[in-house]
N, C-alpha and C positions, 0 to 999 in steps of 0.2 A: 913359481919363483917368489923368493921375500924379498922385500925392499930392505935394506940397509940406509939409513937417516941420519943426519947429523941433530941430535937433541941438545938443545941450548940446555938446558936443566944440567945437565950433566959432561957441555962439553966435549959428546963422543958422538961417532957415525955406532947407532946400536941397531939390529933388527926388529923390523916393526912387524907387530903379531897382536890379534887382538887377544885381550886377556880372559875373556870368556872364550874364545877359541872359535865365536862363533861370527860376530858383526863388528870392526872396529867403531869404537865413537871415536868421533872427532867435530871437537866447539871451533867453530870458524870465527872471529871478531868479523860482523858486518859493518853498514856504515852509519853513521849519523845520519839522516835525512831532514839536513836544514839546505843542501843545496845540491848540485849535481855534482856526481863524480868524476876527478879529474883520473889521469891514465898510472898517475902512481900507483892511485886505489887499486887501480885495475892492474896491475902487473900484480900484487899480495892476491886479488884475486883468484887470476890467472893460474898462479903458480900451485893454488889450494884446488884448482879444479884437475891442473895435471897428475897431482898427489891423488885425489882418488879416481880419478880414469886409471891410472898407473896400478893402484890396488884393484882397482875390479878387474883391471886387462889380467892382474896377476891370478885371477879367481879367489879373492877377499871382497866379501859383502863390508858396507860403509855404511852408517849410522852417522849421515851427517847433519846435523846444527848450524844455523847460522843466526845471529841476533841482529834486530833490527833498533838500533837506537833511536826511539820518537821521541824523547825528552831528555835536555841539557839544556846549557845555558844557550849555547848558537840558537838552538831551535826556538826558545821560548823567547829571546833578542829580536829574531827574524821574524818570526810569527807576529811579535808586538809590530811589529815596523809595519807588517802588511794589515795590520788591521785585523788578525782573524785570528780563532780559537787553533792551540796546536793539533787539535783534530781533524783539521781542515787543513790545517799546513804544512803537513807531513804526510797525508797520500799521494802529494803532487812528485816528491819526491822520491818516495819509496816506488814509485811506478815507474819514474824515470831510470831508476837504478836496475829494476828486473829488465827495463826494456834493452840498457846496454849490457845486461850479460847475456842477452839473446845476441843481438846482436854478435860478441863477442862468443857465443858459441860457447860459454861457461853455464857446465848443469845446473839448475837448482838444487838447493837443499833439500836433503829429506824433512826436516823442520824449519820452519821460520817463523824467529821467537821476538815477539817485539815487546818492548821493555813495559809498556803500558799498560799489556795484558797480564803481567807477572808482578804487579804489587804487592800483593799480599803472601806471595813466595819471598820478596827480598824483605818485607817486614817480618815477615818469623825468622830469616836468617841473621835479623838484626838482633830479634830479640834472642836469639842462642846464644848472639856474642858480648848481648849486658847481662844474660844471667851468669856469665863467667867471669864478668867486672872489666872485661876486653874491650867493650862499647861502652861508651860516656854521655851523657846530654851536657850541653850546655845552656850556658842562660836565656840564648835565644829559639832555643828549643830544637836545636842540630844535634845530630849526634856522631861523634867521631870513633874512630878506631884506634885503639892505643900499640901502638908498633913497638914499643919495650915490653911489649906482656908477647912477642913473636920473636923466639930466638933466631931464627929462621931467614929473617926481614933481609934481602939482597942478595941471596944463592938464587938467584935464574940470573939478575942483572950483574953479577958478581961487584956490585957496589960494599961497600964496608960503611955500617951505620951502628957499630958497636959503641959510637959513642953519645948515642940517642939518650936524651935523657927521658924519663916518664913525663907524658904531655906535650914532647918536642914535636912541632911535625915539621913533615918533607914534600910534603905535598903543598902546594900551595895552590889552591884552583881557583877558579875567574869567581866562584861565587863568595867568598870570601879570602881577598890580596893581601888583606893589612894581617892577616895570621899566620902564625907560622911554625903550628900544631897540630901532629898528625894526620890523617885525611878523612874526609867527609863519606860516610854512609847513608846518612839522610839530612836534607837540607833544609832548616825552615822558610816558609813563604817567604818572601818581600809584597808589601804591598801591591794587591790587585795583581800577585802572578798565580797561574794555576797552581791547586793544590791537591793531595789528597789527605781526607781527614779518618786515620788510624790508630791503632793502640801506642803507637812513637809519638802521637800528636799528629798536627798537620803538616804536610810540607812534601817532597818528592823526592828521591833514590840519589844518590850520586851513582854518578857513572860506574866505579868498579864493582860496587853490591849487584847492578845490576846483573851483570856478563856470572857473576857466581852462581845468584839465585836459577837463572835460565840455563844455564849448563849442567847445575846438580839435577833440576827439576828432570829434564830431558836423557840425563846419561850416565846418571847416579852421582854417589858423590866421590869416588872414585872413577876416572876415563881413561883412554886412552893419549891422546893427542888434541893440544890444544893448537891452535894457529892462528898467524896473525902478521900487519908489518913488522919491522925492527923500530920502528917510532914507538912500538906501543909494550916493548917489553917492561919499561921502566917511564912512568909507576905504575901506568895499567894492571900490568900480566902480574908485577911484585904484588901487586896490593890486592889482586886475585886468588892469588894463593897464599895471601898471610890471611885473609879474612877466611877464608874457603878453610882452610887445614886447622886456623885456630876453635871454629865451631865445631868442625867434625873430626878432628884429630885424628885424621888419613890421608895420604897423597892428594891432591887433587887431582895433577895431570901428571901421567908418568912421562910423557915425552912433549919436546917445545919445538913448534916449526915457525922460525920468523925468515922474511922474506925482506930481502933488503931493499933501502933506499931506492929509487928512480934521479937520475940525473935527466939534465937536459942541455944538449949542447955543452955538458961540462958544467954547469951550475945547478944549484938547489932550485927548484921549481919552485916559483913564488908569482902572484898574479903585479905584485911592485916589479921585479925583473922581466915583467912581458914576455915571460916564458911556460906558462900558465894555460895546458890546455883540457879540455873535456873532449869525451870521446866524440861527442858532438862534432867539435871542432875542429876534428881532425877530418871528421866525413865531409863536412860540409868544404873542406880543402878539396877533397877529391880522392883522398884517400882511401883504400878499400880497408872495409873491417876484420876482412881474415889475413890483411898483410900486420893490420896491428897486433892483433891475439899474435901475428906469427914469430915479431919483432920481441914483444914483450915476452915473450914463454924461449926466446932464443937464447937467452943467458942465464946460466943455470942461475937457482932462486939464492943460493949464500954469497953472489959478486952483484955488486952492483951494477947495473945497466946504464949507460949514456944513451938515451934515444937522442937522434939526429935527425934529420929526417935526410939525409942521406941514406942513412941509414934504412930509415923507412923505404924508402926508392927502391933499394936492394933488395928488403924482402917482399916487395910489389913482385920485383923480378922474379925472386923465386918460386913464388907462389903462382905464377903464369908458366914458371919450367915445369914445374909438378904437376903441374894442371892439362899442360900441352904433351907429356909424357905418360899420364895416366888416362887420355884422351885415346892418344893414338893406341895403346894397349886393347884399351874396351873394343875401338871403331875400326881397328885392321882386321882383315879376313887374313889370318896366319895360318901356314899350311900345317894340316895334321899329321904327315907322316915323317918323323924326325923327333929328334930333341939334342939339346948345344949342354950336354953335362958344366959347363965352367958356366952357366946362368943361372942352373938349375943348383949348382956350388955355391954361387954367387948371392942369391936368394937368401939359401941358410945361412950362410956368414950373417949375411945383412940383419936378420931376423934375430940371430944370438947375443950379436952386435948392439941393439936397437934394446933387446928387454937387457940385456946384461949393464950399458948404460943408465936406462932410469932404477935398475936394482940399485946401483950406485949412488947410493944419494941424488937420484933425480936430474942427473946431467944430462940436460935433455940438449946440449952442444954435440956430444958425443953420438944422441941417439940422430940425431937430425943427420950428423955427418954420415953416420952408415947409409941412411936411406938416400942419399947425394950419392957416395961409393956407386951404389945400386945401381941408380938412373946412367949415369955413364956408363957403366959396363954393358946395361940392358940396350940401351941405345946404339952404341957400336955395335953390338952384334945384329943391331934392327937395321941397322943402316948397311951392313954387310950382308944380308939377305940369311941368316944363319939363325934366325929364330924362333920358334917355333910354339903350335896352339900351347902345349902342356908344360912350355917354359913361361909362359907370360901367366898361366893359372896359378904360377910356383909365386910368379912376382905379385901380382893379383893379391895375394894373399895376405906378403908379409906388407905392403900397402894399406890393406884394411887394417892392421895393428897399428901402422903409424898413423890414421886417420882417425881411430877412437882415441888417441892423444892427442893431436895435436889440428885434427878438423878442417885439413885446408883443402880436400882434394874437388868437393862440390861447390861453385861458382853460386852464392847465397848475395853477392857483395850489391849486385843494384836493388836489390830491394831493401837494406841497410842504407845506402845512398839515398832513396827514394824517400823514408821515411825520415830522416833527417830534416828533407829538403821539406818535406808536409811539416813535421813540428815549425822547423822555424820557421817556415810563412804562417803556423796559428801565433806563434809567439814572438811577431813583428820584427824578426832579427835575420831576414835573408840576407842581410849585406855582410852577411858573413861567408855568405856564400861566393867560393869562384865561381868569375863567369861560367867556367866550360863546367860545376858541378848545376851551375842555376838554369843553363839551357837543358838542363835533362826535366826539370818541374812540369814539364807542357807534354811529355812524352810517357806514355804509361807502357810496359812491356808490352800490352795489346796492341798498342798502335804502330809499334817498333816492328810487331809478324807483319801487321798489316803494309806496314809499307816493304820489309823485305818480299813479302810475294808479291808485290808488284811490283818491288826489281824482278823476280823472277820469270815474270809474265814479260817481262819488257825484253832480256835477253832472249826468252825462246821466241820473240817477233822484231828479233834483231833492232828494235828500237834500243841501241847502245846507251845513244844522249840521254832519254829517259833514264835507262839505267846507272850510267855517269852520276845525273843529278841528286839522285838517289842517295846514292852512297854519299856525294859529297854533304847532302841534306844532312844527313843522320851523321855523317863527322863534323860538321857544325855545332850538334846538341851531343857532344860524347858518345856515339854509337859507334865502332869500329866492326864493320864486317870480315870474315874471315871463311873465302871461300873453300871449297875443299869437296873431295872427289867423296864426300858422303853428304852436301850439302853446304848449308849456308849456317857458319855459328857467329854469333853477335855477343859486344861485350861494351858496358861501356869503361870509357877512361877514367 
């Protein structure tokens, strides 16, 4: 099956095919690592992981990129404030950032391109664009991009800047406010901040040459699909491919996936509106990790999402319906001789349903809704005694395709919890923690067997109270037990 796309470049839902016919590229925008990331980041993320689980479930191989930004002005501000070289100040972050897409069940890249390793890529792309007279120095030894030498300048952000004069800029960035010319390719020093000393002179990348030089490098200088939030179309992605197509005068990226805003509660997320959170934050609430991936991938990527955490609640719920239905499938002895055609009907709807959705521009609302259809149909008939081994293999099935999208069917959430709760006791900020998520710090899943078989031990010697105690112990520190005629399953809150 081909995915059909809504490509911002053009405005249209087109079919996505890679153009060698053989591995799509696709340049993913990563993140700055001057601090951790908040759950916007993570929804642009989110929605670029479902894009390619979605190509590979379709059987398309994915060449994917993702750039790690270790120098800008945040990081080289931050790093001064904490006293230390940006080399030391940016692993701390960039570990933090892989450890919440684990968490969050979001693949890694096939590459991982970080701006510091790729100097001398973005300095010969500079120098392609002053032998054309496109790139400029100035007096202080910066050099800019001249956007009236690119007719081109605002077709992705459909901005109108036809009235640009030669040397006007649009871009105004933190490293130089009081100008108001162009945008910045390479930056010279300020006193005592890091530099590198090249054929431009001394000084370091600006942000948009960077994300060019590492995406040509990586995927030629023609790709496929470039991706990213909607924050970063304009001037990021504009000034990507006026610099990109002015040097090498060919498309850069045929197709644009941006990934809209995050709301919260109805407002802009800002850390001044105390609405401002990290994925951290949310676990350390109590939250599970695979109700958030389940929250943020539930509205398709072109509407904007309102997280609430009502909201969140809900897809807590969900994700214990899906869990306690995909449970009972594996763990019931179903008779083998029989089969209920309208489940085994039911199955393939759900399944055609489900890829014919993400074919669709990615409406992963629609896909999510089939395999809901599903569960209720499968359940009444499990509940009606009418179900059968070779109906449940059927449902089995179309199960494993929604769970290489969208990852919620295996129970990963307390060791996400757990490891939460170890950071911030090394990084002195437990009071972040809920009570009911802080009583779980003292209990390791080892401990959690240990004491469930001796509740076990205590009912089969009809010691009750012990057993009583037990359970109420372990619902004291968020352990909820969950008897059942295959055993004892534990979960916590």
């Amino acid at each position: 099956m081909t995915i059909r796309l809504f490509n911002t470049l053009t405005n249209s839902i087109e079919e996505l095919k890679p153009a060698d016919g053989e591995a799509l590229g696709i340049y993913a925008c990563g993140p700055t690592v001057y601090d951790y990331g908040h759950i916007g980041n993570f929804r642009t993320f989110l929605h670029v992981d479902v894009l390619r689980r979605t190509l590979e479930l379709f059987g398309t191989k994915v060449r994917h990129v993702m750039n790690i930004t270790d120098v800008d002005d945040k990081i080289i501000r931050n790093a001064a404030a904490a006293n230390l070289p940006i080399s030391e100040y940016t692993p701390r972050f960039e570990k933090a950032f892989f450890e919440d897409l684990n968490a969050l069940s979001v693949a890694h890249p096939s590459k991982v391109a970080r701006a510091t390793e790729h100097i001398n890529e973005m300095v010969t792309l500079i120098m392609r664009l002053a032998e054309q007279d496109i790139a400029y120095k100035t007096e202080d030894g910066s050099w800019y991009f001249r956007i009236a030498k690119f007719p081109g300048y605002g077709k992705l952000s459909k901005k109108d800047f036809s009235g640009i004069a030669d040397g006007a800029r649009v871009d105004v960035d933190e490293y130089d406010k009081d100008s108001a010319r162009d945008f910045a390719l390479w930056k010279a020093p300020k006193p005592g901040e890091y530099r590198w000393e090249t054929e431009l002179g001394p000084g370091r990348p600006g942000w948009h040459i960077e994300c060019s030089a590492m995406a040509m490098e990586y995927l030629g200088e023609s790709f496929d699909l470039h991706a990213g939030g909607e924050d970063l179309m304009f001037p990021h992605h504009e000034n990507e491919i006026a610099q990109s197509e002015s040097a090498t005068h060919k498309s850069f990226a045929r197709h644009w996936f941006h990934v809209r805003f995050l709301l919260v509660e109805g407002r802009k997320m800002s850390k001044s509106e105390g609405n401002f959170y990290t994925l951290r934050d949310l676990l350390l609430k109590g939250y599970k990790a695979s109700a958030i991936r389940f929250l943020l991938t539930s509205v398709p990527y072109r509407q904007q999402l309102n997280f609430t955490f009502e909201g969140l609640a809900a897809e807590t719920g969900a994700v214990e319906r899906l869990r306690t239905f995909y449970q009972r499938l594996k763990n019931t002895k179903w008779p083998e001789d029989g089969s209920n055609a309208s489940v085994v009907d039911a199955a393939a709807v759900a399944r055609q349903k489900f890829h014919a959705a993400l074919a669709n521009d990615l409406n992963t609302a629609e896909a999510r809704a089939a395999i809901f259809d599903l569960v209720r149909t499968v359940n009444a008939a499990a509940d009606a005694g009418s179900l059968f081994k070779g109906d449940v293999t059927a449902v089995l099935d179309v199960l494993a395709d929604f769970d290489k999208i969208f990852v919620a069917l295996e129970d990963n959430d307390s060791k996400w919890t757990r490891f939460a709760l170890e950071w911030a006791e090394r990084e002195g900020c437990l009071d972040k923690a809920s009570p009911e998520v802080l009583a779980q710090l003292s209990l390791s899943d080892a401990q959690i067997d240990v004491l469930i078989e001796e509740r076990n031990q205590a009912r089969r010697t009809r010691n009750f109270a012990r057993a009583d105690a037990i359970r109420k112990e372990l619902l004291e520190k968020g352990i909820i037990l969950e008897d059942s005629k295959d055993g004892v399953r534990w979960k916590r809150k």
